[in-house]
C-alpha positions, 0 to 999 in steps of 0.5 A: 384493746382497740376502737373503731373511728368513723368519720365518713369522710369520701374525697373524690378520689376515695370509695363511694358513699354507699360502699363506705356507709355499707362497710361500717355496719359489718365492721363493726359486727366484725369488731365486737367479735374480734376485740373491739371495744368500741365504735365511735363516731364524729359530726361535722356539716357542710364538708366538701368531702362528705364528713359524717353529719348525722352519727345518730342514725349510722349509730342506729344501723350499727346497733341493728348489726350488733349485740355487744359494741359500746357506741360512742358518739360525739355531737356537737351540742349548739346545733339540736334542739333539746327536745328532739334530741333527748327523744332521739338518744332515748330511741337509740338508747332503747335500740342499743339496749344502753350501749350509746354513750355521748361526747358532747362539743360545742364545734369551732367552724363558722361555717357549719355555724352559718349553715345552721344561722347561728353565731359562732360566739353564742355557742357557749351560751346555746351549749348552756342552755340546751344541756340543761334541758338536755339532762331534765327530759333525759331523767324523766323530768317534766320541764314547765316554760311559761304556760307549756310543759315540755316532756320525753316519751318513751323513757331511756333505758338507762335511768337517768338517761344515756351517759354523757361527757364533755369534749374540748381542749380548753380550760373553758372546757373542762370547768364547763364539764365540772359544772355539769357534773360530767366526765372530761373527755379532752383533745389536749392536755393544756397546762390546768386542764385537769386541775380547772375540771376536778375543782370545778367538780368540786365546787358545784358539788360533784366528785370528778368523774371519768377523765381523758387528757391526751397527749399532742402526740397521741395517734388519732388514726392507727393502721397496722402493715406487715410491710410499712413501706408498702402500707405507705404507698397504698394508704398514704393519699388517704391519711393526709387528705385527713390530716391536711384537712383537719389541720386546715380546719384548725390553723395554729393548734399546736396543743390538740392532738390528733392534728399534724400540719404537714404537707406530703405524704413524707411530711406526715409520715416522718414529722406526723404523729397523728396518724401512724402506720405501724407494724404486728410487733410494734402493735402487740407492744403497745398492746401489752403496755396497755395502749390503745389501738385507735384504728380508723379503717375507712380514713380518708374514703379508703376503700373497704376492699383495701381496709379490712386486711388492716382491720383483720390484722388487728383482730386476728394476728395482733391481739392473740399474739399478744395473749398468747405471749402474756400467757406464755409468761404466767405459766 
């Protein structure tokens, strides 16, 4: 009941590049044997402080370590080339053995727009047309444009090509999702949201699919201590480089979770919902509700040697217990 999030993010006062990179690997072959039920993985570009710009090949390193781990990645559409990324994902498909999974976006920076020389107020009509093309390569069809023919070899594993989701937290969004016939997987839950998908759906003859709404005060970053207090202090500049960082990318929201607008340490841990440390009861409560657990071991650049006592706990004391307690009250 709980995923791994990595966003590779590594401030100047955080751990090394290398150590962070070399850390997700074993992580992640730690968590597909302590529970884990996913990695997932985001894109930004032209982050000072290192963002991950490339999930595809630390998905690749990922699924070398691992058997078993669903790999989720979300990619920001607009700035790939169909073909080249149809031919990508079919790779990592066949490395992953059809455990990849994507959440496709259309991004909302004008920097990292720049970076690519494209327009930020095209991206809705790039995201069109190159996931249209997207899905024809990935289902082994032989796309003919003009006088040439365009086309995927080798084909994926998955018939009909690795699962895909639409990302977003805006009605446009989800009518985009429904019109491709994809599942819905939202950073807000806006008044409509769901309503706008399912008849979209609907309406270009597909049943809606899987869907995911969140509400504004859903943690992004979980981390569980056996003494909070004390967490704080030893993990706290990294949790708000992260939420001041993602607050300054996106001035005014208000409806997305996983965003809080604060400025201290204290702030984000009075005020702040998005990111949480919490303690082994009150995780094996949410546990047994039926939550997930959304860790982000590496947040902020945080060391991996200061990281995996929060991951172990996880694994090794959070989840038995709460088995332990279901079956105590079955028998």
């Amino acid at each position: 009941m709980f995923t791994l999030r990595f966003d590779m993010r590594a401030p100047a006062f955080g751990a090394d590049p290398a150590e962070l990179y070399a850390a997700v690997p074993q992580m992640c072959a730690w968590g597909e044997d302590n529970g884990c039920l996913a990695a997932v993985l985001c894109e930004h570009h032209g982050s000072e402080d290192g963002y991950l710009p490339s999930p595809l090949l630390l998905a690749s390193a990922i699924a070398a370590r691992t058997e078993k781990l669903a790999l989720s990645l979300i990619l920001i559409l607009p700035f790939y080339n169909p073909v080249r990324l149809a031919e990508d994902m079919t790779v990592l498909d066949i490395v992953s053995n059809g455990r990849t999974s994507y959440i496709m976006a259309l991004g909302y920076r004008p920097e990292e727009y720049d970076i690519f020389g494209l327009e930020l107020g095209d991206r809705g009509r790039l995201a069109d047309e190159k996931l249209g093309l997207l899905r024809r390569l990935l289902n082994g069809e032989k796309v003919v444009e003009g006088e040439r023919q365009i086309f995927v070899t080798p084909q994926p594993l998955t018939p009909g090509g690795p699962a895909m989701m639409w990302g977003g937290g805006s009605l446009a969004a989800a009518r985009r999702a429904g019109r491709y016939g994809l599942g819905m997987l939202a950073n807000a839950n806006i008044p409509g949201m769901r309503e706008a998908y399912e008849d979209s759906c609907r309406k270009h003859g597909y049943q809606p699919g899987s869907a995911f709404f969140p509400d504004r005060n859903t943690p992004s970053v979980t981390f569980v201590a056996d003494d909070v207090e004390q967490a704080w202090s030893e993990l706290g500049e990294h949790l708000l480089h992260d939420a001041r960082t993602y607050a300054a990318w996106n001035p005014g929201n208000e409806t997305s979770a996983g965003f809080s607008h604060v400025n201290t340490i204290d702030e984000l841990r009075e005020t702040g919902k998005s990111h949480v440390i919490i303690t082994v009861e009150e995780a094996i409560s949410r546990v047994r509700a039926g939550k997930m657990l959304t860790l982000s071991p590496l947040c902020g650049g945080l060391s991996p040697e200061v990281a995996w006592p929060y991951l172990k706990r996880v694994g090794e004391v959070v989840l038995p217990e709460a088995a332990r307690r279901v079956d105590a009250e079955t028998a």
